[in-house]
C-alpha distance (Angstrom), angle and dihedral (degrees) to the residues before:
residue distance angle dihedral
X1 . . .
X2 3.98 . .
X3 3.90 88.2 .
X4 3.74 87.7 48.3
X5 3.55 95.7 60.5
X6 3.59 91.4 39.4
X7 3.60 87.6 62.8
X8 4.00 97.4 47.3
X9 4.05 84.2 46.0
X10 3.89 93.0 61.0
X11 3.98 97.1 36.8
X12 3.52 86.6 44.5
X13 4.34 90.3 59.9
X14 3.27 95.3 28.7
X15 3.40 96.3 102.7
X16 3.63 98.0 46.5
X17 4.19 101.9 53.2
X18 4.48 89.5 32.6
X19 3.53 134.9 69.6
X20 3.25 100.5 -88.7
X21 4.12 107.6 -171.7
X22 3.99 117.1 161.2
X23 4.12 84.6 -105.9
X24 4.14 88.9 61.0
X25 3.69 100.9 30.1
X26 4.05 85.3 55.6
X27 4.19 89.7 42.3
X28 3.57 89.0 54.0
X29 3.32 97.3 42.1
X30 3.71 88.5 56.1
X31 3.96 92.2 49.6
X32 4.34 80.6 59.8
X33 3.67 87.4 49.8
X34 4.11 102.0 43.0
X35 3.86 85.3 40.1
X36 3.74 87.9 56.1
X37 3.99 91.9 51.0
X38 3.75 90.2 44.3
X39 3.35 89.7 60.5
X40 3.78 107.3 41.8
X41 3.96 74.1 59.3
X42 3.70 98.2 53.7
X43 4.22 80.8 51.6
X44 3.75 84.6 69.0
X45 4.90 95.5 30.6
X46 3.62 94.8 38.9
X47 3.66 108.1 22.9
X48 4.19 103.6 45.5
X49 4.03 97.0 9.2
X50 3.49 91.8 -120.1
X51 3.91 119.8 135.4
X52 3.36 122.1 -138.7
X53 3.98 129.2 -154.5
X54 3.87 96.9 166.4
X55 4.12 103.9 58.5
X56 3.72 82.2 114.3
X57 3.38 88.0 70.0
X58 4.56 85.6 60.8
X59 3.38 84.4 40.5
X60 3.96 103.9 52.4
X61 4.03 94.1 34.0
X62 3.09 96.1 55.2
X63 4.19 100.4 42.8
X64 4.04 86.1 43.8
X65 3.87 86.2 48.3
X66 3.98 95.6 46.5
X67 3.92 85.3 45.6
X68 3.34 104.5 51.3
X69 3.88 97.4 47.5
X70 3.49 76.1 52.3
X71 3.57 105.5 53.6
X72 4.04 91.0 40.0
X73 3.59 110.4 28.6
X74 3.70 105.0 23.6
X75 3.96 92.6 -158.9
X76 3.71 115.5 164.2
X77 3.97 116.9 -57.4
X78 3.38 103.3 -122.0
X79 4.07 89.7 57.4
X80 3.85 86.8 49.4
X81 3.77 87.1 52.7
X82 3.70 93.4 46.5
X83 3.96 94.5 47.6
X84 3.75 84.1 47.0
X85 3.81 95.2 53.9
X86 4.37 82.9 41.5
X87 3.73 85.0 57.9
X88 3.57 97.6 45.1
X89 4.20 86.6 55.3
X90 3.65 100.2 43.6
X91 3.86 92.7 48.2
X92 4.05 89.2 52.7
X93 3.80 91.5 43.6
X94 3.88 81.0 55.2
X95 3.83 93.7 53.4
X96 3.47 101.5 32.3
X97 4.37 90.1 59.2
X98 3.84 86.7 48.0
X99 3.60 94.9 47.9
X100 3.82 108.7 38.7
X101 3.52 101.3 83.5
X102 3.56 82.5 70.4
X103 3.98 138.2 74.1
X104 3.55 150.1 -154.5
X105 3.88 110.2 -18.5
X106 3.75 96.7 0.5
X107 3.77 89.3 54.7
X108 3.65 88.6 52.3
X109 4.10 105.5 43.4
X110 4.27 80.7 44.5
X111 3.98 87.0 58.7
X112 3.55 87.7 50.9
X113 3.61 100.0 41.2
X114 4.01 89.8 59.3
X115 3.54 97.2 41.2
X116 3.52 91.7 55.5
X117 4.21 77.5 60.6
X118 3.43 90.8 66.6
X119 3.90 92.9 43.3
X120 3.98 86.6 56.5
X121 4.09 95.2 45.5
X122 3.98 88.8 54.1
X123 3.74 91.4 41.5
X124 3.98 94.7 56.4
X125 4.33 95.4 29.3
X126 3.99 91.7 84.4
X127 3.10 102.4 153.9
X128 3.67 99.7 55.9
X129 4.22 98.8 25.8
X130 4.21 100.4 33.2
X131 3.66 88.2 -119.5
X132 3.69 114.2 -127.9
X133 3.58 90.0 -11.1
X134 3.84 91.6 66.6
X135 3.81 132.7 -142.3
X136 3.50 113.0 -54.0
X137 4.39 138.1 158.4
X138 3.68 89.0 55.4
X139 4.00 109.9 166.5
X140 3.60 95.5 -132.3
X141 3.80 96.0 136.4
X142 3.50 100.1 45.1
X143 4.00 84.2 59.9
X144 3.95 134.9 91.6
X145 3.64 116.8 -118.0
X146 3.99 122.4 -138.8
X147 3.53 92.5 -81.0
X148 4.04 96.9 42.6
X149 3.60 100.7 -111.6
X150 3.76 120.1 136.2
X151 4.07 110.8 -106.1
X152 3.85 88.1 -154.4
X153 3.41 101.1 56.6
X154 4.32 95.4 71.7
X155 2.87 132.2 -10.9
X156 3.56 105.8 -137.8
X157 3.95 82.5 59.6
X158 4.43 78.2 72.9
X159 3.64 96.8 32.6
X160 4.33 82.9 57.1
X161 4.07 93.7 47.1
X162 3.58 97.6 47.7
X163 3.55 90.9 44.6
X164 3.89 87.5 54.5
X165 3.75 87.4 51.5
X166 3.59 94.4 53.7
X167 3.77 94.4 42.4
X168 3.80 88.1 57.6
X169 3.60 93.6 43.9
X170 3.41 93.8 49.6
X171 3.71 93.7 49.3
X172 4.12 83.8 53.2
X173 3.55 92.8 60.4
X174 3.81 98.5 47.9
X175 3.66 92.9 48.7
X176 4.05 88.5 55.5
X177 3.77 91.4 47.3
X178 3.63 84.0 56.2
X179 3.59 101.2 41.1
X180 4.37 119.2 84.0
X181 3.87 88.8 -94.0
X182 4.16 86.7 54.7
X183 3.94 86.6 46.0
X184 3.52 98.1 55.4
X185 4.03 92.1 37.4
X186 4.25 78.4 65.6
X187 4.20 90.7 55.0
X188 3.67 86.9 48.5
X189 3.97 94.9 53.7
X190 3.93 93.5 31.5
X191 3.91 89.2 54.8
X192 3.92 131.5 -20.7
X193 3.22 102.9 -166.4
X194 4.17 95.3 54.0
X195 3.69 91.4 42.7
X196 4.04 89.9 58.1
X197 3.70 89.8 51.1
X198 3.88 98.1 49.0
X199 3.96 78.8 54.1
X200 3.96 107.6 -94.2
X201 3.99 115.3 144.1
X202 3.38 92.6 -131.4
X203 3.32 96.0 -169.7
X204 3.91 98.9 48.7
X205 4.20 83.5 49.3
X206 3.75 93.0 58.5
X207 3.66 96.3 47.7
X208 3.55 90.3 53.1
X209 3.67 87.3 52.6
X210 4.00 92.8 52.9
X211 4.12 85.8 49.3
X212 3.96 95.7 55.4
X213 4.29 84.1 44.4
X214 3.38 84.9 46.4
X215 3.86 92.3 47.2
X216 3.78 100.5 45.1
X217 4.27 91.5 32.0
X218 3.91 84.0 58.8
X219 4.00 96.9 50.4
X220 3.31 90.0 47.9
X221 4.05 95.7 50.8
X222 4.09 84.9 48.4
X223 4.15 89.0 52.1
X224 4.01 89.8 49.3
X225 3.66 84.1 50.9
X226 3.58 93.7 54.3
X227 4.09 91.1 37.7
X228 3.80 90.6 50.3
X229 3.97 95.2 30.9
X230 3.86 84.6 -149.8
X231 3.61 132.9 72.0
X232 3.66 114.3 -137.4
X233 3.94 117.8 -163.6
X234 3.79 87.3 -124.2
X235 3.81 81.4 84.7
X236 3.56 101.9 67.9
X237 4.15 90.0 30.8
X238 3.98 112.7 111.3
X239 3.74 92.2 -116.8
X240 3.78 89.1 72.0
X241 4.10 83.7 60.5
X242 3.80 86.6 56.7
X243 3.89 94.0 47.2
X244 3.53 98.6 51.1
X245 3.83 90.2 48.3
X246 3.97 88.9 57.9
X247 3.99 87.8 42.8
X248 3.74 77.0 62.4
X249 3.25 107.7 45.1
X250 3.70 102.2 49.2
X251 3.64 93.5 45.3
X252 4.16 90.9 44.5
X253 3.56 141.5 -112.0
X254 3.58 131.5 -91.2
X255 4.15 93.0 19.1
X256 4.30 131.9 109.7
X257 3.75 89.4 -136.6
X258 4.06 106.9 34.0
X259 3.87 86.5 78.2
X260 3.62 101.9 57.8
X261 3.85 89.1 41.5
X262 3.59 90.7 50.2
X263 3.70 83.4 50.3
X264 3.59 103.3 48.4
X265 3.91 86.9 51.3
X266 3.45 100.1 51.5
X267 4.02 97.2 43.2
X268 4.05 87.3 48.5
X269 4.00 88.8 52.3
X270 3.84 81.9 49.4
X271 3.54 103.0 46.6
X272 3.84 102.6 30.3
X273 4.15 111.2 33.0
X274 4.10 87.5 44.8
X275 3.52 80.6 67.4
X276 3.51 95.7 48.9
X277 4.43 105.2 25.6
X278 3.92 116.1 39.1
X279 3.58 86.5 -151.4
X280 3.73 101.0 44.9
X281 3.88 89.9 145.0
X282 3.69 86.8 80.3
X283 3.78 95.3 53.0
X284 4.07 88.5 47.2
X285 3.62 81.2 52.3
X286 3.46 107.2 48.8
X287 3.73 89.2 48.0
X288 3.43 86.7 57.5
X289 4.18 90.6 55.2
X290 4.02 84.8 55.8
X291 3.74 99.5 48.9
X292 3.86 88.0 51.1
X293 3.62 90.5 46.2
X294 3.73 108.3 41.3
X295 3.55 102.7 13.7
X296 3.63 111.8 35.7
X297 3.83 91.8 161.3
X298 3.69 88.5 56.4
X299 3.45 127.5 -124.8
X300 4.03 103.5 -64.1
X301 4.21 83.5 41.2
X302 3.48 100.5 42.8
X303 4.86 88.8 46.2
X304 4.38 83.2 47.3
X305 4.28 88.5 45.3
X306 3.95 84.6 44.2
X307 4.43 93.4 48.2
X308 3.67 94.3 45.5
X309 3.30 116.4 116.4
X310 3.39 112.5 -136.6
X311 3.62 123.8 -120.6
X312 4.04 123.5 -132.8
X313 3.78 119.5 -100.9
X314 3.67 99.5 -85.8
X315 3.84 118.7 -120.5
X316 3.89 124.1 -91.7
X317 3.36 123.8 -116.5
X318 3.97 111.2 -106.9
X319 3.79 104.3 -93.2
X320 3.76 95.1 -123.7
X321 3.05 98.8 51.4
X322 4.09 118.5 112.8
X323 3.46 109.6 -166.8
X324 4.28 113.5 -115.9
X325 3.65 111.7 -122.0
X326 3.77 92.5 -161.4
X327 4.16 105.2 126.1
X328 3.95 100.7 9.8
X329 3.78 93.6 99.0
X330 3.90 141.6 7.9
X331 3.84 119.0 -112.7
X332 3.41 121.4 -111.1
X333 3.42 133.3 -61.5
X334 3.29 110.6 -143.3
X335 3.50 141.0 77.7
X336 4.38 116.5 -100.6
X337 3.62 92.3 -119.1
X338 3.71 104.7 69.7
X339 3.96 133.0 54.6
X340 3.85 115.3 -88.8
X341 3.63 87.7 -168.5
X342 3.75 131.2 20.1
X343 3.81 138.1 -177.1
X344 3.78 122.8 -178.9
X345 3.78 123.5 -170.3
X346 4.01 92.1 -16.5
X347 3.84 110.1 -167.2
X348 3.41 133.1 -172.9
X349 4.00 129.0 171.3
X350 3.36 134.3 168.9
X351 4.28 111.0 -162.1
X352 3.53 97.7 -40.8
X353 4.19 98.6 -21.3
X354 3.71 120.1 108.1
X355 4.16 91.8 -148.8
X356 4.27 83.0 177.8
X357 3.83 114.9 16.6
X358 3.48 112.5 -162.0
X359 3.71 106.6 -41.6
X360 3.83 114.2 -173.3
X361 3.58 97.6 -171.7
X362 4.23 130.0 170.0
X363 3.76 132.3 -167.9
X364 3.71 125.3 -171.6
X365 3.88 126.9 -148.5
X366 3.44 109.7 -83.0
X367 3.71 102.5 11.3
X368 3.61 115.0 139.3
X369 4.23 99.8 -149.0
X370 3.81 139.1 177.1
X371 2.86 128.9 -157.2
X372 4.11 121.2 -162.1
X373 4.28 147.4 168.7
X374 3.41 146.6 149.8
X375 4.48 110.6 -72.9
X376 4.09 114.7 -71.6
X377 3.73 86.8 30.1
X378 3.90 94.2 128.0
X379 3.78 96.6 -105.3
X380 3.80 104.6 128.3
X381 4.21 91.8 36.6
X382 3.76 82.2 53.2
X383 3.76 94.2 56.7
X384 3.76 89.8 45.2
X385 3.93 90.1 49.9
X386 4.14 85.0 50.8
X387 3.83 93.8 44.0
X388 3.88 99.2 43.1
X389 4.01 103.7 -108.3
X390 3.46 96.0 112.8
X391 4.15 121.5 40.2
X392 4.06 107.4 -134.8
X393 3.30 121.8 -117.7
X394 3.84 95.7 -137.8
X395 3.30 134.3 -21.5
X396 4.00 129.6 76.3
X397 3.98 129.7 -108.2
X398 3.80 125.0 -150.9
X399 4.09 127.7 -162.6
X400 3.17 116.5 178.5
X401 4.14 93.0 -12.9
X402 3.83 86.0 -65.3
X403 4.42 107.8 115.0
X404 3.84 96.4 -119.4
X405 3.96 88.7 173.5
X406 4.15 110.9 144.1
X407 3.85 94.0 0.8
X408 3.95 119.2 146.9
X409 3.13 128.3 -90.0
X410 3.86 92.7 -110.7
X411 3.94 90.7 39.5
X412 4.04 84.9 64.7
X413 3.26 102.9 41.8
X414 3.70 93.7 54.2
X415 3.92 91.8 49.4
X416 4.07 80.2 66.2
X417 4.18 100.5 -86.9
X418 3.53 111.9 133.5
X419 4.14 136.9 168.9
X420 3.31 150.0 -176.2
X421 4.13 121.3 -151.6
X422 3.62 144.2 -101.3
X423 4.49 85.1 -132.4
X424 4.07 102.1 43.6
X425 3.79 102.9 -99.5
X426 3.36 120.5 -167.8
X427 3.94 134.8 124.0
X428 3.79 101.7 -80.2
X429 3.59 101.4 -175.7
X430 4.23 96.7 54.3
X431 3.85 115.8 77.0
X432 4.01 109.7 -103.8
X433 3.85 90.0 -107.0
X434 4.19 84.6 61.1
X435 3.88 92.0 46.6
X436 3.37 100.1 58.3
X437 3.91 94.1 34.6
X438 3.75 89.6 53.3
X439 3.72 86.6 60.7
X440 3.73 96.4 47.4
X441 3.58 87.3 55.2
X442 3.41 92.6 59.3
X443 3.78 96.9 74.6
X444 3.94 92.2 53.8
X445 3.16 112.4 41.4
X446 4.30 144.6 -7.6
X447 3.72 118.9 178.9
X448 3.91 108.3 17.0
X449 4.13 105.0 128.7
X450 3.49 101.9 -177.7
X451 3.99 117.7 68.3
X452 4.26 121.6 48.6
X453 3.42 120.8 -88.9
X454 4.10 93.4 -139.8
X455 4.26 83.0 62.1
X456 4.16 87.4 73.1
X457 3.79 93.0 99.6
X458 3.93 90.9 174.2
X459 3.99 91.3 47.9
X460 3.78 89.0 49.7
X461 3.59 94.4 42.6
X462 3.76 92.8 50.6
X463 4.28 88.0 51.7
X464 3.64 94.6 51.5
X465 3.95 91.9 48.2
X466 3.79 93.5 49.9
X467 3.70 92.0 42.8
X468 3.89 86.2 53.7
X469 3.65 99.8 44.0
X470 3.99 92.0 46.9
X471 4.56 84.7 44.9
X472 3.97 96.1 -122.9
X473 3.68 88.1 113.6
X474 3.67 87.6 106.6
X475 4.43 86.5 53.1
X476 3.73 87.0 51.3
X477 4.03 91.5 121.2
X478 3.92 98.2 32.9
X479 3.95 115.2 106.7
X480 4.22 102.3 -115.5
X481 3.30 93.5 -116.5
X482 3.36 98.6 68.9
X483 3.97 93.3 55.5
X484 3.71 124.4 113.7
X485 3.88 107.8 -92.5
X486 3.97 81.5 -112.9
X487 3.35 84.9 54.7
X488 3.51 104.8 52.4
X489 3.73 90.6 41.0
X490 3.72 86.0 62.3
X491 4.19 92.6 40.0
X492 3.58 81.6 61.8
X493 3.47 101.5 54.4
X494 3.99 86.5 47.8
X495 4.05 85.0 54.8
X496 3.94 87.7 51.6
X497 4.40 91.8 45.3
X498 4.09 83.3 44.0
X499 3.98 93.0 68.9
X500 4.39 85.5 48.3
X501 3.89 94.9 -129.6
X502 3.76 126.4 -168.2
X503 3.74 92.6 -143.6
X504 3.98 129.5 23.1
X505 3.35 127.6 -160.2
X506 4.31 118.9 -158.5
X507 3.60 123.3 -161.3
X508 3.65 108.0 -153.8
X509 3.91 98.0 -37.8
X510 3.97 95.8 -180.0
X511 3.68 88.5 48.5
X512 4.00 111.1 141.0
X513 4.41 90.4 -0.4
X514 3.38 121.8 144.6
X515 4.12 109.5 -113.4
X516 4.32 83.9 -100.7
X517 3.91 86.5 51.9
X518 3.61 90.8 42.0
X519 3.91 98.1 56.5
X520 3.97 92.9 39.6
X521 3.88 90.3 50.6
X522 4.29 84.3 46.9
X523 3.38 91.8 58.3
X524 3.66 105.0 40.7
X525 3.85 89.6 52.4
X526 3.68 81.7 51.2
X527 3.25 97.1 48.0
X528 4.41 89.2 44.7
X529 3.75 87.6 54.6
X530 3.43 88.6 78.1
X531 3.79 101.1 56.6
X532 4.25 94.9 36.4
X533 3.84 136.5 21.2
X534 3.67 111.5 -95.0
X535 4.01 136.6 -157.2
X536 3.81 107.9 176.2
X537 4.09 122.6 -170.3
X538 3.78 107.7 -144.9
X539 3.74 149.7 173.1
X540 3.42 105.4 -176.9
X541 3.76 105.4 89.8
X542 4.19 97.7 -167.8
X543 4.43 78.0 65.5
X544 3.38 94.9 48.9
X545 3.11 101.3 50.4
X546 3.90 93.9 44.2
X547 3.70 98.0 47.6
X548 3.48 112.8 35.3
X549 3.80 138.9 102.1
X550 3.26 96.4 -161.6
X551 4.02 145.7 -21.3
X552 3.38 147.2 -115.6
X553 4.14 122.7 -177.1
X554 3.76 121.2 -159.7
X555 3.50 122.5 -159.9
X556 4.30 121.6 175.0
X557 4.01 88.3 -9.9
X558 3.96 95.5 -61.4
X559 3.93 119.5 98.3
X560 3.63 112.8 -108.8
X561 3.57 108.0 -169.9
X562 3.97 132.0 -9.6
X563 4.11 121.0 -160.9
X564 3.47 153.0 107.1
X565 3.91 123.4 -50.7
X566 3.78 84.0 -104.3
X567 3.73 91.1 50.7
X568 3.50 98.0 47.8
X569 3.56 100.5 51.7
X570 3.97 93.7 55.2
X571 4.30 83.3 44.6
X572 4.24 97.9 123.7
X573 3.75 86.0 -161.3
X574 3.68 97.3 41.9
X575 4.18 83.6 47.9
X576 3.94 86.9 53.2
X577 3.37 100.0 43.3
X578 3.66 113.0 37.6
X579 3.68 109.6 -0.8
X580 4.02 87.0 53.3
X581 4.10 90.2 -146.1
């Protein structure tokens, strides 16, 4: 916040200690503007991970919208800002439901496939846009601005409003990005696939992220309208997707101020080496090369990276210690007797392979089960069957009596499912206090942008107590990533506890443990059975054997045997198949 309002501080005296000529005033004013846009993109780049090559499309909808109300109606400016900024947000909640189904470079090329759309409508509307010729003789200066001065009488009286504008908006955005909507936009962008099983709709959180780009992309294309008082076609063309990207990336994703430096550079390499280098394009792009290169976090990301201070190695947990379950979730809820969890004829094929082949499968509250066999046997696609990441291909499930079968990820974890992973899956690049918050959060509340996150006492009070029963209270600060792999096995468990599930499923938790790590993670799953109904995935026979209720052995996608410990071990086929004796 204190570099924020160092910022407005020197914008806000610029003008009085520079030069400040209409040709500069405007320029800088522009910077303010393009900074804005650049950073209603990095909303949708650095806040959901999702890259964009349509924002011209905001951008030129809502400039062409702002001008032509304008131009025809004259009403007052600030409603032909607002209807600009309206236009800009209806046009990206357009794209972004057409898109979403989509990812990574197919996302992308289908943003700019239907911004080029737009491009093509305001190409062939003459009459109403100007065409190639743009839209020009717009009465801007004969017009009152919000506050009823006259925009023609200085021009520093302009420069000062839509400097005020941007302010706001940009205090706006960094209110959302702090608010639980902005929290759980960072899970989606740090990783997808956790985020949907701690109970995020992804989907739902990245369209609201292309509305608020949308929003604050379409005030600023009605401010460059009233900065330029003309609205050129190159607005709405799909280069100005690619320039604001590079605005981005020089200045740095994921920061309030890396988008208006970004900005500034790029418009002074556009307005001051064309003077200078006939092909200045090719400087513009082989600073781009560098900034990729040697400063991927651009240049406002890669000065804040360089000024942290950096923390000291946080302490270990003691090795003998076994975390205490006691508190981190409820037991369960319903009576012995009946199935917490049910499968019945579970099938899963991929072409012509039967991955799961009819699995009728039943858990009861509080049962701590494993289930095992040999590699390709179907026990990671039956996990993703249970937990919604794969549809079935016949076969029902039941949890809690309710049909659950084909259900979203989300959708089941909020009904009480929750998992950890076969691969350790957790969201490296938030601290381990954020990881398990984030999944705390997720039984309160979603989508609400106004408020702060850090105000949730009972979400932050549920973090800290996980992080302190699990001992990686001490890691609190440290970015996951840079946990032991015991660690992070354990972190993930936390994330799992976080959402308060009735019945957990663990893919291989002592996967890659040293034999100490091994027999304290044994025992606290042991020891968690007690509190929460547990399937565990497993290799390691000697934990098997030693925590499990019961059993069950697949072999080829079918179950081949189902028992106690005791049971299984004396199994002929079960020695055969999987225990090779």
């Amino acid at each position: 916040m204190r570099g924020l309002i160092l910022a407005a501080l020197v914008l806000a005296t610029a003008p009085l200690y520079a030069d400040y000529t209409p040709f500069y005033l405007g320029l800088l004013t522009e910077v303010l503007v393009f900074g804005l846009f650049a950073l209603a993109y990095d909303v949708l780049l650095g806040g959901v991970g999702v890259l964009s090559l349509g924002h011209s499309a905001f951008l030129g909808v809502a400039a062409y919208t702002t001008g032509i109300l304008l131009a025809r109606y004259q009403p007052a400016l600030e409603v032909a800002i607002l209807a600009g900024a309206v236009g800009g947000l209806l046009t990206s909640l357009l794209l972004g439901v057409l898109v979403l189904r989509k990812r990574g470079v197919y996302l992308a090329m289908l943003t700019l496939a239907l911004s080029q759309v737009f491009y093509f409508v305001v190409l062939m509307w003459t009459p109403v846009t100007g065409g190639t010729d743009g839209l020009g003789n717009l009465p801007i200066l004969h017009l009152s601005d919000p506050l009823g001065w006259r925009l023609s009488k200085r021009p520093i009286t302009r420069y000062y409003v839509i400097a005020t504008v941007i302010f706001l908006a940009v205090l706006a955005i960094r209110h959302m990005l702090g608010s639980p909507l902005g929290r759980a936009m960072r899970a989606v962008k740090a990783n997808e696939t956790r985020a949907a099983a701690c109970g995020f709709d992804t989907r739902r959180i990245k369209l609201a992220a292309f509305a608020i780009s949308g929003f604050f992309s379409g005030l600023a294309g009605a401010l460059l309208t009233v900065v330029l008082e003309f609205v050129p076609i190159e607005n709405i063309h799909w280069q100005m997707s690619g320039t604001v990207l590079i605005m981005t990336l020089f200045g740095g994703t994921g920061t309030l101020l890396g988008p208006f430096v970004g900005a500034g550079v790029f418009i002074w390499m556009r307005d001051f080496l064309s003077k200078h280098l006939e092909y200045w394009e090719v400087f513009v792009g082989g600073a781009f090369v560098l900034i990729v290169l040697f400063l991927p976090d651009g240049i406002v990301g890669s000065l804040t990276r360089l000024l942290a201070r950096r923390r000291p190695a946080p302490a270990a947990a003691p090795a003998d210690q076994i975390p205490e379950p006691a508190g981190l979730v409820g037991a369960a809820r319903l009576p012995a007797d009946v199935h917490l969890l049910e499968s019945r004829g579970l099938r899963k094929t991929f072409g012509g392979l039967a991955a799961v082949n009819g699995v009728d499968f039943q858990v009861r509250p509080g049962e701590l089960r494993s289930v095992i066999g040999p590699n390709g046997a179907g026990k990671t696609t039956f996990f993703n069957l249970l937990t919604g990441v794969l549809p079935p291909s016949d076969g029902r499930i039941l949890f809690k009596g309710q049909d659950i079968t084909g259900l979203p990820a989300h959708v089941v974890s909020r009904l009480g499912i929750a998992r950890s992973y076969q691969v350790t899956n957790i969201f490296g690049d938030l601290t381990v206090y954020e990881n398990v918050r984030i999944a705390a959060q997720s039984r309160v509340t979603h989508y609400r942008f106004w408020g702060r996150a850090d105000a949730l006492a009972a979400v932050n009070r549920r973090a800290e107590e996980i992080l302190l029963h699990l001992g990686l209270s001490a890691q609190r600060h440290a970015l996951a990533r840079e946990l032991s792999h015991g660690e992070q096995r354990y972190l993930e468990i936390g994330i799992a506890l976080a959402t308060d599930p009735d019945f957990l499923l663990l893919d291989e938790p002592t996967a890659g443990m040293s034999p100490d790590e091994t027999r304290r993670t044994a025992a606290f799953v042991r020891k968690l059975a007690g509190y929460v109904t547990i399937v565990v995935v497993e290799h390691d026979m000697e934990v098997v054997m030693g925590i499990s209720d019961r059993i069950t052995v697949l072999n080829y996608g079918e179950i081949l045997a189902e028992g106690t410990p005791a049971e299984i071990r004396e199994n002929a086929d079960v020695r055969r198949v999987y225990l090779r004796d």
